[in-house]
N, C-alpha and C positions, 0 to 999 in steps of 0.2 A: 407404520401404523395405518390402518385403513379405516377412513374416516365414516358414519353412516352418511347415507345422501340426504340432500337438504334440497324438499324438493322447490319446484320456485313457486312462488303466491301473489297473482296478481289482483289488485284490490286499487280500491278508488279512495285515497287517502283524504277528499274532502267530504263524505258523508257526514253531514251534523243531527242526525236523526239519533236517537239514546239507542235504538238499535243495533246503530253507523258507529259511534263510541264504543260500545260492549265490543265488537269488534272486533274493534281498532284495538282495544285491549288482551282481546283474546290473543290476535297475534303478536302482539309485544311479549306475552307470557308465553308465548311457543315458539319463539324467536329463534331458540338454540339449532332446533330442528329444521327451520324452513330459510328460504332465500324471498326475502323480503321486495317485491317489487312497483311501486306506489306509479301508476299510472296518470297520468295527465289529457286522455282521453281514450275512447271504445277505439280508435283509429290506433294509436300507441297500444293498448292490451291486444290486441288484431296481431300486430308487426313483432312483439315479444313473443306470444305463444307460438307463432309463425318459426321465428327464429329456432327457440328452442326445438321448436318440433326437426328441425334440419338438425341442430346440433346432434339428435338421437335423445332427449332427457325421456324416459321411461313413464313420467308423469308430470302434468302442469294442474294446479290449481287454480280454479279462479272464486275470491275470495268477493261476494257481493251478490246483487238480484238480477235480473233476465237480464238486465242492458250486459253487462259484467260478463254474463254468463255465455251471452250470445256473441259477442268481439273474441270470446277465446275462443269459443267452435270454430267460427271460420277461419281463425290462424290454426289449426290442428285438423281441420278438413284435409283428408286425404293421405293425412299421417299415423305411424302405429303409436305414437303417442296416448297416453291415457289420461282423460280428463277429471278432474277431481274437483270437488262440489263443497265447497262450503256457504252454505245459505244465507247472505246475510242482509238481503234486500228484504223489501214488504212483500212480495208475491212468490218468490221462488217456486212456478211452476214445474219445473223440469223434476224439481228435487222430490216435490213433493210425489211427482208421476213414480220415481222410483223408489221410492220409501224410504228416502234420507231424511232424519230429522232436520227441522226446517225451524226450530225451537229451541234446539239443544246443539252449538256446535260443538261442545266435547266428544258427543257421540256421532256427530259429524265428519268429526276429526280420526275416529276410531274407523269408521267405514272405508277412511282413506289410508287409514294404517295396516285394516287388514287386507286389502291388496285386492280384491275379489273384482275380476273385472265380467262387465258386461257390456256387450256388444249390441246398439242399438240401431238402429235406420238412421240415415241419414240424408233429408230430401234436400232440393234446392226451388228457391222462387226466383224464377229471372235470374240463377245464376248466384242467389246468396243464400246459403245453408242455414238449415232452421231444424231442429229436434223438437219442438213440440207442437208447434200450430203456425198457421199462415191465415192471413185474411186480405179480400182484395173489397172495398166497397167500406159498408157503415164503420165496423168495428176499427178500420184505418183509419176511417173517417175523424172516428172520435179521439184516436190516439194523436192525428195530426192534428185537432183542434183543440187538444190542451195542455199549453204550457205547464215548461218548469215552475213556474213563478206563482203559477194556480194549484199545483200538488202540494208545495211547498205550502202553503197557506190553508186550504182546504184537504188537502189528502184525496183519499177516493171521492168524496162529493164532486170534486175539478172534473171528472170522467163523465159523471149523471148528466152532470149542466152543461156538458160540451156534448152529450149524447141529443141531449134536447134541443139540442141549434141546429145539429144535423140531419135529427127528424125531421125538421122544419121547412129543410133543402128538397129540390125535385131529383127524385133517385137515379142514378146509371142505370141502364137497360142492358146485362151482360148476355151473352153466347158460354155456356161450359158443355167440355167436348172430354169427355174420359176416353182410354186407351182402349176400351171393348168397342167404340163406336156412339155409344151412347150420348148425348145432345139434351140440354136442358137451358132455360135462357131461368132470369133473376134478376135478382139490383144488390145483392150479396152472395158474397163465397169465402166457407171457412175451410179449409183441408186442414185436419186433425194427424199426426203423427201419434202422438198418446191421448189419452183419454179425456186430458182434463181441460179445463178454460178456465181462465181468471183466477185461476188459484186452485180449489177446491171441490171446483163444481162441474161433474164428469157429463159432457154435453157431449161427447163419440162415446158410447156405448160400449161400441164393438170393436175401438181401435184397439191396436196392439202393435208396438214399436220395434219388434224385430219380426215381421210377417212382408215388409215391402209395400205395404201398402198404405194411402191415403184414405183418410174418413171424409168423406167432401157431404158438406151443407150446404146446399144453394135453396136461398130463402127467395119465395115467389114473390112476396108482398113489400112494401114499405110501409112508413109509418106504424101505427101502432099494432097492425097484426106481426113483424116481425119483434117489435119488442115484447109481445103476448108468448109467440113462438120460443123466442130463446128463455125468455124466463119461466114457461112450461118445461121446455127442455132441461134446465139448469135444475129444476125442483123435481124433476122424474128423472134424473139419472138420464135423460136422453130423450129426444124429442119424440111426441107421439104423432104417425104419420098420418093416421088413419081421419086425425081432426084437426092437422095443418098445414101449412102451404110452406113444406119445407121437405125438399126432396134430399135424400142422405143415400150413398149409394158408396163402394167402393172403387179406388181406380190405382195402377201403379204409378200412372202419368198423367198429368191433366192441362188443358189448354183454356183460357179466357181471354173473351175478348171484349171489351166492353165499347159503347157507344160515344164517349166522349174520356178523357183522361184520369183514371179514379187513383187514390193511395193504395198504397200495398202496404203490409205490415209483416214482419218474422217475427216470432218468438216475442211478441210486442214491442218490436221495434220497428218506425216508420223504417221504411226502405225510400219511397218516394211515388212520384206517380207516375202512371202507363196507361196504354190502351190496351195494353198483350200483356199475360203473365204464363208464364208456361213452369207446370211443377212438373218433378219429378228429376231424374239425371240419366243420363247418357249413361253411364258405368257406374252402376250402381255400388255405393260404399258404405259403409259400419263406422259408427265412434265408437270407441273403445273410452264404456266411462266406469272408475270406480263405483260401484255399489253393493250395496249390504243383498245377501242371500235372499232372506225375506225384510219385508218390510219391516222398517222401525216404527211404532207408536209414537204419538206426540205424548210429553208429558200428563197432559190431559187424560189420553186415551188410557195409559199406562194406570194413572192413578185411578180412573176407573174402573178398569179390569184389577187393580190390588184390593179396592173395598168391595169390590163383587165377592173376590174369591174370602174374603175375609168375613164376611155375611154371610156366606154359604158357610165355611167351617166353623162360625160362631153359632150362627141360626139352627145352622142343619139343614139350609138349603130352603125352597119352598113348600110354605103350611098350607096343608088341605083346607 
């Protein structure tokens, strides 16, 4: 008898968030199907996905939000392995870049089940793989200055109030050096792989994740004209050049160097700090990640587009 495959799922079995619990539940109730594997650190999901990936498994899931998400990438860098997405942190940027429900894992579950793979970019910072965004400067800044202990308590506020100490700080003076030649200096730098930031809010415009290319931000100002900047950007789908001090340009490779030792960040995980960051890679490679054809609607979106269409064949559409 020939068994179906049970693919493996790695997940962070101490999430106590109601989110972290739904879960937790969901995969006890699809248990049959998968190979359950409860991680005890990004280091441990790293070495598992790693593994698998040499054993030849055809798919690894990773079951949780960026931190989760980002420890399986780099065990599956450079393997034909296929990465599969169940959302189940507060930010889930990756997922949301590719229109996996981020709200509904059943239909999360179904994206993984029909097999549909898509082949995405894959950069590196100083040598660690990151699929959706890199930053060297504030927005590190802010991730290294707020604890677990503060998210836990406060949630997204812990980010605001750790943003606001950092303002505070006198800014790195960096050097960015793109692969056409091109030279810009700053006190931050965001290279974009996909389109979005922070969640939902599409600050690269013009990226696109299987073109090879980085969307780079290099913000001229500190203090409050770069906080001006990104949240003009964030509220315009992208930032306007023509009325800020934020240079955006594209490059396949890119080089920073800053004045003194600043944080680096992947996929919003501190990485740690440097004076060099060099993106891009030497032999340029694709992950191979489960995803839906076209994008899936959140519940939300969905139930809006049902009472539209429902008002239209009720109403008759719009009255003169």
């Amino acid at each position: 008898m020939v068994l179906p495959p049970r693919y493996p799922v790695l997940f962070n079995p101490k999430a106590r968030s109601q989110r972290g619990r739904r879960a937790l539940e969901f995969l006890m109730d699809n248990a049959a199907g998968l190979a359950l594997y409860a991680t005890r650190s990004a280091e441990e999901a790293e070495a598992l996905s790693h593994r698998f990936a040499e054993q030849g498994e055809p798919v690894v899931i990773a079951a949780g939000g960026d931190g989760t998400l980002n420890a399986v990438v780099k065990g599956l860098s450079g393997s034909k392995t296929a990465l599969g997405v169940l959302p189940t942190g507060t930010m889930n940027v990756f997922a949301r870049e590719l229109g996996i429900p981020y709200d509904n894992l059943d239909r999360a579950f179904e994206v993984i089940l029909e097999a549909n793979v898509k082949e995405v970019d894959l950069f590196e910072a100083n040598g660690t793989p990151f699929v959706q965004m890199a930053g060297v400067g504030f927005d590190a800044a802010v991730i290294e200055e707020t604890t677990w202990e503060s998210k836990k308590v406060l949630g997204p506020l812990a980010y605001l109030l750790s943003a606001v100490k950092v303002l505070g700080e006198k800014p790195p003076r960096m050097k960015v050096e793109g692969d056409d030649g091109r030279e810009e200096e700053g006190v931050a730098v965001l290279a974009g792989n996909g389109s979005l930031y922070g969640g939902q809010f599409k600050l690269f415009h013009r990226a696109d994740n299987q073109d090879s290319k980085l969307d780079v931000l290099v913000f001229k100002e500190a203090g409050y004209k770069l906080v001006l900047d990104s949240l003009r950007g964030i509220a315009l789908g992208g930032v306007d050049f023509d009325s800020s001090t934020v240079s955006y340009f594209q490059s396949g490779s890119l080089h920073v160097t800053a004045d003194r030792e600043v944080p680096l960040e992947v996929d919003g995980e501190l990485v740690g700090r440097t004076r060099e960051v060099t993106f891009g890679d030497e032999q340029p490679e694709r992950l191979r990640v489960l995803a839906p054809r076209e994008p899936i609607g959140t519940r939300f979106e969905e139930a809006m587009k049902a009472m539209m269409a429902w008002t239209k064949k009720t109403v008759g559409g719009p009255q003169p």
